[in-house]
N, C-alpha and C positions, 0 to 999 in steps of 0.2 A: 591459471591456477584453479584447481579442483573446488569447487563448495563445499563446506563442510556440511552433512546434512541437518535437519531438521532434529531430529533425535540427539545429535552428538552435543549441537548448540543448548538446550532445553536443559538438557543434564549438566552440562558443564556452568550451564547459569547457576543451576540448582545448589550444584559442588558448592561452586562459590560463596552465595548464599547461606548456605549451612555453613561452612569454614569461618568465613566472616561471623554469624551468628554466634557457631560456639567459642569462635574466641574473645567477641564480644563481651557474653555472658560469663566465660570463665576468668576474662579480667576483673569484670566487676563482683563478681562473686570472690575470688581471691581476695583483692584488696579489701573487702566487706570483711573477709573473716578475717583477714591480717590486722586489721582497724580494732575488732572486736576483741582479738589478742590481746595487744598492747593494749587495750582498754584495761583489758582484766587483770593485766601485768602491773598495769600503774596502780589500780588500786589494790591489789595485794601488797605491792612494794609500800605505798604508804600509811596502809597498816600494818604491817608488820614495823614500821620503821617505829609507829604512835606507840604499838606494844613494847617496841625497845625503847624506846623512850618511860614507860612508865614502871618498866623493869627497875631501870639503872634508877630513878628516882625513888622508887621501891628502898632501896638499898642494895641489893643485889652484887653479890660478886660479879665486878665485873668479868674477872676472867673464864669464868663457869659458865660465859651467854655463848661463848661458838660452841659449846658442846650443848646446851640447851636449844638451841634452833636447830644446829642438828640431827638432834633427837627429835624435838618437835613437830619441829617443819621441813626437815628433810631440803637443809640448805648447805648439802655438805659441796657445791660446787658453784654456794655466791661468796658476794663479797662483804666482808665485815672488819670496820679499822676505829677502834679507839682510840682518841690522842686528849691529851692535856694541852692545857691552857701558852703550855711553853712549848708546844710539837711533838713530847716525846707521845713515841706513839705505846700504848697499853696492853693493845689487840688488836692481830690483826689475824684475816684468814683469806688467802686465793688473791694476798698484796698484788701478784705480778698481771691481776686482770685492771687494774687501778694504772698502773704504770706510770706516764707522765700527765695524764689526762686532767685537765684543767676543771675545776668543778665549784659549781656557785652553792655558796654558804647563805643561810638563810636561818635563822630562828626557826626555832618547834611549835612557836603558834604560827608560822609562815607557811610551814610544812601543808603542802596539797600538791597536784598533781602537777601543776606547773612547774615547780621546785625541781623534778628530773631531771636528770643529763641522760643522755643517751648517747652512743657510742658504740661501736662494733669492733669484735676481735679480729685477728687477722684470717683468721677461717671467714670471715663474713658474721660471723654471732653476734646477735643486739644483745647488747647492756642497757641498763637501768641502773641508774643509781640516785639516793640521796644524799646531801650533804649537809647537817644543819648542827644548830650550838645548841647545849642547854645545860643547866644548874643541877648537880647531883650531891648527894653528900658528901664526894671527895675532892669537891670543885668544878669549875667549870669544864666542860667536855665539848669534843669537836666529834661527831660520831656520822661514818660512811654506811651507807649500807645498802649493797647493789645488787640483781637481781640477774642473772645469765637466762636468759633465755633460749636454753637450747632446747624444751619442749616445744615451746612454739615455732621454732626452726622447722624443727621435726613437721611439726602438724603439718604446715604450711606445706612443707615439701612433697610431704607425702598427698596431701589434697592438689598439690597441682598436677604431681604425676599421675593420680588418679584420672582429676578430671580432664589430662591430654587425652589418655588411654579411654576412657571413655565417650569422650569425643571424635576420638579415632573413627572405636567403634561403629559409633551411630551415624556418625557421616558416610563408613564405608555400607551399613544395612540399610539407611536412607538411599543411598546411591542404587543399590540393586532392587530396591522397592521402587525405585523410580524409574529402572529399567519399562518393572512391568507396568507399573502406571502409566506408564509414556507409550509403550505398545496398545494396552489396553485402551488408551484416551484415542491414539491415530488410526484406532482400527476402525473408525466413522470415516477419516478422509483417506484409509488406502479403500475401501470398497467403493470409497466416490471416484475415486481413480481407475478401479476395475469395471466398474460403467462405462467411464471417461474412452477406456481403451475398445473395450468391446461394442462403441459406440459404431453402428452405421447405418447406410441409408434409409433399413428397414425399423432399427430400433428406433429414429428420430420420433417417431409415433407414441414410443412412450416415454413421457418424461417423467423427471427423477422424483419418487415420493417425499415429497418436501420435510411431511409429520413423523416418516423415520431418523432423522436428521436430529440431531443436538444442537440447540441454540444458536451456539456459536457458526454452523454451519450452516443454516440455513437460507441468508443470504445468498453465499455462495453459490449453495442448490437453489434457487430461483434463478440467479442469474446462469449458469449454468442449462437452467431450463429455457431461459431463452434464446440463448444462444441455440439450440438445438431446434428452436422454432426457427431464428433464422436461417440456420443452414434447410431445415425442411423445406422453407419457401425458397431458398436458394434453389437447391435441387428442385421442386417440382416448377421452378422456370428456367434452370437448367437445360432441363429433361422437355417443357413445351417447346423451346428455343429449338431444339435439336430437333424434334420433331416437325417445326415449320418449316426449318432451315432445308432439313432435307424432302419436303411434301414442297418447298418452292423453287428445287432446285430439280428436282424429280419433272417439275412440267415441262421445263424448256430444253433440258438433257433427254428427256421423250419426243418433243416433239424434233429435237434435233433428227435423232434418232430412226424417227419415222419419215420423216421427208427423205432423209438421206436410204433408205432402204426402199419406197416407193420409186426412186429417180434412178435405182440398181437393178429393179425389173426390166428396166429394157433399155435400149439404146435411146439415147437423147442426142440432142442437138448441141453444138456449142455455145450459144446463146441460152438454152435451158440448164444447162451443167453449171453457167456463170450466174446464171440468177439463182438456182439451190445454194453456189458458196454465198453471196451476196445474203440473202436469208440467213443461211448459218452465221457468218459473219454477225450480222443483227442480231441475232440469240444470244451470242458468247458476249456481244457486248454489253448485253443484258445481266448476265449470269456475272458478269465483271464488276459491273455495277451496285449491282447487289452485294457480292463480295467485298467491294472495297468499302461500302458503305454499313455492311455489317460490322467490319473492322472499326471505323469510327467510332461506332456507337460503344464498341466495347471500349475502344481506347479512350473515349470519355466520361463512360460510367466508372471508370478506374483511373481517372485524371490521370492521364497520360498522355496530353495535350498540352502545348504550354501556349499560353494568351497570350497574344500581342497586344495589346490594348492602347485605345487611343483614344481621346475625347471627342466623339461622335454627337453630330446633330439628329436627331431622331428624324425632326422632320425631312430634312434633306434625305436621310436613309431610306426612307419611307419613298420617296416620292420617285428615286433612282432605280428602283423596285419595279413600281407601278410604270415605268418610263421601257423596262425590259418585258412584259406583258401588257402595253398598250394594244397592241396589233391582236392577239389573241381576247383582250376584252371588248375590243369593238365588233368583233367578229360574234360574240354573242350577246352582242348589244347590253355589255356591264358597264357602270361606270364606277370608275376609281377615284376614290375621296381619300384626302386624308387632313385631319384639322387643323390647321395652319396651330406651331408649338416654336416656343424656342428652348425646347429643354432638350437639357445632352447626356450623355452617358457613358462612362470610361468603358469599353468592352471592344472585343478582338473585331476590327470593319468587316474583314473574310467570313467571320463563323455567323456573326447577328445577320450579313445580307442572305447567308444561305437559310437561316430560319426563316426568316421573311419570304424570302421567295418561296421556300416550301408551302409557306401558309398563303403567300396571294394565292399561288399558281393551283391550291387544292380548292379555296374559296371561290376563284371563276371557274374549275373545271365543276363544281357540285351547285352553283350559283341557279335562280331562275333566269329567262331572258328578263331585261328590262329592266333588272334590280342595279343595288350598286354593294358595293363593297367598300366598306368605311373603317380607316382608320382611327384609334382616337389615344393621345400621346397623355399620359395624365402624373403628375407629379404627387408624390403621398410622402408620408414621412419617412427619410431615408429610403425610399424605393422609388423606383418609376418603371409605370406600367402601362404596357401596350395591350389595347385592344381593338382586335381585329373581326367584324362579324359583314356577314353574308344571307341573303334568303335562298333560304334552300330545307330540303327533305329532308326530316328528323332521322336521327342514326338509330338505328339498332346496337344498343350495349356500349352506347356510347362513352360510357364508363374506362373503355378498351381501346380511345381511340389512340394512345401515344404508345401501345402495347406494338412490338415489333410484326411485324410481318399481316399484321392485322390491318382488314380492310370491312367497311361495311357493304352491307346486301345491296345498297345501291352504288357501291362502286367496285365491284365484283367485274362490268361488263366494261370498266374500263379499260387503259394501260394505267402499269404502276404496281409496285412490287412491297407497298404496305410497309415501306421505311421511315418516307417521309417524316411524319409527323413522330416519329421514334427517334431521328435523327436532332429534331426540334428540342424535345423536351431531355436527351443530352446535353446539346450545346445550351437552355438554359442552364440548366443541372451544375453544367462547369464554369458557369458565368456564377453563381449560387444563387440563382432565382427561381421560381417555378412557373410552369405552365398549367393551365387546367381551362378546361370544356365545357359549353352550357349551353342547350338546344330548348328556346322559348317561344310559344305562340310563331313560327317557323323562321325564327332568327338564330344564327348558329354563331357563337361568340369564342373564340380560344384570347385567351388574357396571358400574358407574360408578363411575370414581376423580376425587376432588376435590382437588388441594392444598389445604391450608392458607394461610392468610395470614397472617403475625404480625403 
């Protein structure tokens, strides 16, 4: 299913919002003046009832009072009913709005707003009315006197269609004002979008002006800035990567090359023809090496290796190590230490012996005669970490030692294809530990920290 975009969402909030608001408002505002109505209705109705009351005590004909409030008060469409003490009724005017309606009797000093009935015609029209006793000079009297409200019907009706229509209105010119508010407010993040697109290798150099950016956005443009740092650093080891890759692939594809073109000037031997393949042979398995071991490295800097992991004795590991370069460290009279530990460590047996051996087999080839190479197995909180040092010739940029294809100046006249210790600081990498290098008063130390796993 499609997204509904960012614009459509925002305004349809906003709809909302205002719809909800103005009917809100237009409830509470109706009812307000519907309240204030009948306010006004009640208390007209109970004066008018006091002055008929001080009429008919007046003396007043009473049959002369429907055409005097008529006149008056312009009550030719309420209700007005005179009766006597016995029912008969005296006067009445607009009886059939009275009809069977039930109505509480109350004394003339009782008479206040509570006293109302109220009531609705069959149109929906509120009634009003009083009902009360009192003493005149032609005897006691029972006198109605009700109040139609069909002004205030009116008003009311008319203020509500008003204020639909006018909410209509302003919801639908709110809505297109919001149009352009809404473009005008995103026009910060489509031009960060039009960076975003027109982003490459070359523009990674400049990042995005943070101080043209509006608050809200600002975050975003930082992190967006860095992200653009890290693809730069990506690309410019991208871009070394390829560079070595092909400067160490270039030497033995040449020298293949050149032997094989040297041994095509002229007739050889078949004992000379079998030793140039034997040689080539030795190159490609070189170049194979390399190959498949550049693979690793990337398939573990992208964890795409999966652990076997098993709880390993460090020292045992250690010492299995030192047990496969025996014969090559007596050979330049190194000796192999390692400090007797009983601490273990959950990680994959295959990947940790090949770091190890990486790092014996680089610590005796770069070793002095007569030194020794010392392990040492050390527990820390939640980690455990090995360190491995050697005496030997300080490195140049040593900084670079786990950097891929890199090799320092004094091992430049060896063999070895400058993966090793690149290979090392992946497989800690995917174990989640790190490696790191430190060359003092001429002891060379590489330390490997392992977490723990409980």
């Amino acid at each position: 299913m499609k997204k509904k975009s960012l614009r459509f969402k925002l305004i349809s909030l906003f709809i909302i919002l205002m719809v909800t608001n103005a009917g809100v408002v237009t409830w509470i505002l109706y009812h307000s003046l519907k309240n204030e109505l009948s306010q006004q209705d009640n208390n007209l109705l109970v004066n008018r009832a006091e002055q008929l009351a001080k009429l008919i005590a007046g003396g007043i004909d009473i049959k002369t009072l429907p055409m005097y409030f008529q006149s008056m008060m312009d009550m030719r469409q309420d209700l007005i009913q005179i009766s006597d003490a016995a029912g008969q009724i005296l006067v009445t005017t607009n009886r059939e709005l009275l009809g069977s309606q039930p109505l509480q009797l109350v004394n003339l000093e009782q008479l206040n707003i509570n006293a109302i009935n109220h009531w609705q015609t069959a149109q929906g029209i509120p009634i009003s009315a009083v009902y009360f006793s009192m003493n005149s000079p032609i005897g006691p009297l029972h006198v109605v006197l009700g109040k139609v409200s069909v002004d205030r019907s009116g008003v009311l009706a008319q203020y509500l269609t008003q204020s639909v229509v006018i909410s209509v209105l302003s919801i639908l010119l709110m809505g297109l004002l919001s149009l352009w508010l809404l473009k005008k407010g995103l026009s910060d993040i489509q031009a960060l979008s039009q960076i975003t697109v027109k982003t490459d290798v070359h523009a990674l150099n400049d990042p995005i002006d943070i101080d043209q950016l509006p608050q809200e956005l600002k975050e975003l443009g930082e992190s967006m800035n860095t992200m653009r740092q890290r693809l730069k650093h990506d690309f410019v080891k991208l871009t070394q990567f390829a560079d070595d890759l092909a400067h160490e692939l270039r030497t033995p594809i040449n020298a293949i090359r050149v032997q094989n073109e040297i041994t095509l000037q002229r007739s050889r031997s078949v004992s000379e023809y079998e030793g140039m393949i034997v040689s080539n042979i030795e190159e490609l398995d070189k170049l194979s090496q390399m190959i498949q071991s550049t693979l690793f490295i990337a398939r573990a800097e992208n964890k795409n290796i999966t652990l076997n992991r098993d709880k390993l004795s460090l020292y045992t590991l250690v010492n299995d190590v030192y047990e496969l370069f025996s014969a090559y460290a007596e050979e330049k009279q190194i000796e192999l230490y390692c400090e007797p530990s009983s601490l273990t460590l959950d990680a994959d047996p295959v990947l940790l012996s090949r770091v190890l051996v990486n790092i014996v087999s680089n610590a005796i080839k770069y070793s002095h005669s007569g030194t020794r190479v010392v392990t040492q197995i050390i527990a820390l909180p939640q980690q455990r970490e090995i360190k491995i040092t050697n005496q030997g010739e300080p490195l140049q940029n040593s900084d670079e030692i786990f950097t891929r294809f890199w090799r320092g100046d004094n091992a430049r006249t060896t063999e070895g294809t400058g993966l090793g210790l690149a290979i090392v600081k992946a497989i800690v990498g995917l174990h989640g530990g790190s490696a790191s290098f430190e060359h003092h008063a001429g002891t060379s130390t590489i330390t490997l920290k392992f977490p723990t796993i409980k």
